[in-house]
N, C-alpha and C positions, 0 to 999 in steps of 0.2 A: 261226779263219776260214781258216786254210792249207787245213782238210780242206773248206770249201766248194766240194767239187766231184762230180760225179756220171758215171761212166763214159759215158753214155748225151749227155751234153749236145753233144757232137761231131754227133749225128745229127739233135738239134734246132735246133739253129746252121747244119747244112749243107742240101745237096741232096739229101737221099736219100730222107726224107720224101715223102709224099702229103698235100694238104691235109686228108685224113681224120684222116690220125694225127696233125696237128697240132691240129685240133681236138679229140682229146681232151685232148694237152698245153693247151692256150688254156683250154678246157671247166674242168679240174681248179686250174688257176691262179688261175682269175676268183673260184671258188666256196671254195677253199682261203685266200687271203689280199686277193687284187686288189680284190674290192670294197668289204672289209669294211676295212680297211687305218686310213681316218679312225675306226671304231668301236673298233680296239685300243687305239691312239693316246688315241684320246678315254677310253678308260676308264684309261690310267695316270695322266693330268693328272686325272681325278678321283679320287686318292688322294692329291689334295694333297703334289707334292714338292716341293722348294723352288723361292723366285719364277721365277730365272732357268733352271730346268726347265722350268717351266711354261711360259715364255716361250719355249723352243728347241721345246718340244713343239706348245704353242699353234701357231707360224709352222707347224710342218709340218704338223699337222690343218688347218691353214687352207689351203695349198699343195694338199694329197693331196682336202680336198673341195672346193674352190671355183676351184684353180688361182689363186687369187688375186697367186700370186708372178712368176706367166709368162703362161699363156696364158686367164685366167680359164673355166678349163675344168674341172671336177673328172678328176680321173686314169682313178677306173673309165668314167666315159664316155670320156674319149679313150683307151680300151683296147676300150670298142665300138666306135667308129670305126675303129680297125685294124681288129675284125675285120668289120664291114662291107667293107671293102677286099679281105679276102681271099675275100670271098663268101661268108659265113657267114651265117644269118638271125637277128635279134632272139633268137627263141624259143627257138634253141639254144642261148641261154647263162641260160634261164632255168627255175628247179626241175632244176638239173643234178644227176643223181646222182654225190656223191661214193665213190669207190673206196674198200675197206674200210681201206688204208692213209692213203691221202687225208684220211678220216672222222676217225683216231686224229692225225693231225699237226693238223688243223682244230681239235679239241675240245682241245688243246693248247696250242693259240694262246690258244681263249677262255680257258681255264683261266689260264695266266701270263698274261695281261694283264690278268685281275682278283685279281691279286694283292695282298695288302695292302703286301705290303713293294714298293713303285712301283719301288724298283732291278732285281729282279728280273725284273719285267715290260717295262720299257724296255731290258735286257741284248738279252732274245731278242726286241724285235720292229725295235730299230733299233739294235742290234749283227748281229744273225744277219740277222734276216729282208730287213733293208733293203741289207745287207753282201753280201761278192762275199771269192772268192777273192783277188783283189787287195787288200782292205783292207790290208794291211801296206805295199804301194809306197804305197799312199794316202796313209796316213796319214806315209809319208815321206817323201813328193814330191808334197807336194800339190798337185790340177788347180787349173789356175788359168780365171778364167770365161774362155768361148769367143766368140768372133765369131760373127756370123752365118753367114758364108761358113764355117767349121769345123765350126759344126751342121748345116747343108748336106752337106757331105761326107760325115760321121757317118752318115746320114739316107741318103743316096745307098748306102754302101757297106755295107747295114742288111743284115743276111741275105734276110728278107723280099723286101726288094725285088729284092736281087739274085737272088734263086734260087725264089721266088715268085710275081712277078708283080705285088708291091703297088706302088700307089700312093706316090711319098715323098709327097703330098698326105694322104696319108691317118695318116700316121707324128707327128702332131704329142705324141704321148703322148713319143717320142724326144726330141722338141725338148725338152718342157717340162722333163725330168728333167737334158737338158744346162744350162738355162737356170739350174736352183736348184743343180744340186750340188756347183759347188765348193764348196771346206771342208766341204761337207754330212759326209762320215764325221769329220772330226774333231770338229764337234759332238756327236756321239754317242758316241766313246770320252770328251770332257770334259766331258761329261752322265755317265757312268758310272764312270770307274778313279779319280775322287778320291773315292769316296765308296764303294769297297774295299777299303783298305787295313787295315781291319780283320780278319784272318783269319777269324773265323766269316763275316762276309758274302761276302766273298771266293769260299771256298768254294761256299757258298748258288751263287753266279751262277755259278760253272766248274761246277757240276753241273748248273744252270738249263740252261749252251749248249751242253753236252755231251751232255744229252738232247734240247734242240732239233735240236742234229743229226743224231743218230741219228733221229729221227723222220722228218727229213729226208731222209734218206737213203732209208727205206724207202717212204718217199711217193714220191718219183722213182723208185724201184726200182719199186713200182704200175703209176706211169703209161708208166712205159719198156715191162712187160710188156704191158702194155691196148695199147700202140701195135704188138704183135708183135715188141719189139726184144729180143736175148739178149746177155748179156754174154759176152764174146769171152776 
């Protein structure tokens, strides 16, 4: 997870963007993992992994489509709502063509998350996919839950808002994800590394996120292109 990072995401973070070119970023996001997110989820927990997997997996399937842990909201819609905020319509985020790199990291996704071997499949969608560069401070200093008044702030000093124009009215997809995640990444490396220590599976999964990466990579390398950006 040290390598989760993409040269280009300075420009998606800052000011320098047009709302055009973020809406392809938005566009390639919704369509690549954002909406479908409960559907991966939901197809590891149907490979039958043991009770208390199922149990860490079940709460977040249930979180990611009903928001039932925070703000009874499902996720992908309060990711419509942002972009309603930033002036987007409905329809553009619907039959979005994905980018040819885009397309190969997508069918990626589906692919390991109906995997039989369920370790596999939960590595790359809530090790990689759900994970951040940071995971390592995470998981060593772990967030401890926030106040209100600190999701507030969080929320205020959103890029978006700041360098955009949004709405923090409109930003509650932010709240929700401050609302559940503490210890959130630790459940998912102790859903995973006890039940690696076997060397052949071991392997299986460093080769699982080592391709999800790269996949990764060249998917944001797509969309960084499509938005006009060059690496410097």
């Amino acid at each position: 997870m040290d390598r989760k990072h993409h040269w280009a995401w300075p420009s998606f973070s800052g000011n320098t963007l047009t709302k055009d070119q973020l809406k392809i970023h938005f566009q390639q996001e919704y369509a690549v993992y954002v909406r479908d997110f409960p559907v991966f989820l939901a197809r590891i927990h149907g490979q039958n992994p043991p009770s208390d997997v199922r149990g860490m997996l079940a709460r977040n399937i249930y979180e990611e489509d009903t928001g039932g842990l925070s703000l009874s909201r499902s996720h992908p819609e309060l990711f419509n709502e942002m972009m309603r905020g930033l002036g987007y319509h409905a329809k553009e985020f619907q039959d979005i063509q994905l980018l040819p790199a885009s397309r190969r990291y997508r069918n990626w996704l589906d692919r390991v998350s109906a995997n039989r071997d369920w370790v596999i499949g939960a590595a790359a969608l809530t090790i990689f996919v759900e994970g951040s560069i940071n995971d390592r401070r995470e998981i060593h200093e772990p967030s401890k839950p926030k106040t209100q008044s600190e999701i507030e702030d969080i929320v205020r000093q959103h890029p978006l808002v700041r360098y955009h124009g949004l709405s923090p009215d409109c930003l509650d997809l932010v709240r929700a994800h401050q609302l559940v995640e503490a210890g959130h990444r630790q459940d998912a490396y102790a859903m995973i590394l006890p039940l690696t220590r076997e060397p052949k599976r071991q392997e299986a999964v460093l080769a699982c996120l080592k391709k999800t990466l790269h996949l990764w990579l060249r998917y944001r390398d797509g969309v960084a292109h499509a938005c006009g950006l060059k690496k410097r």
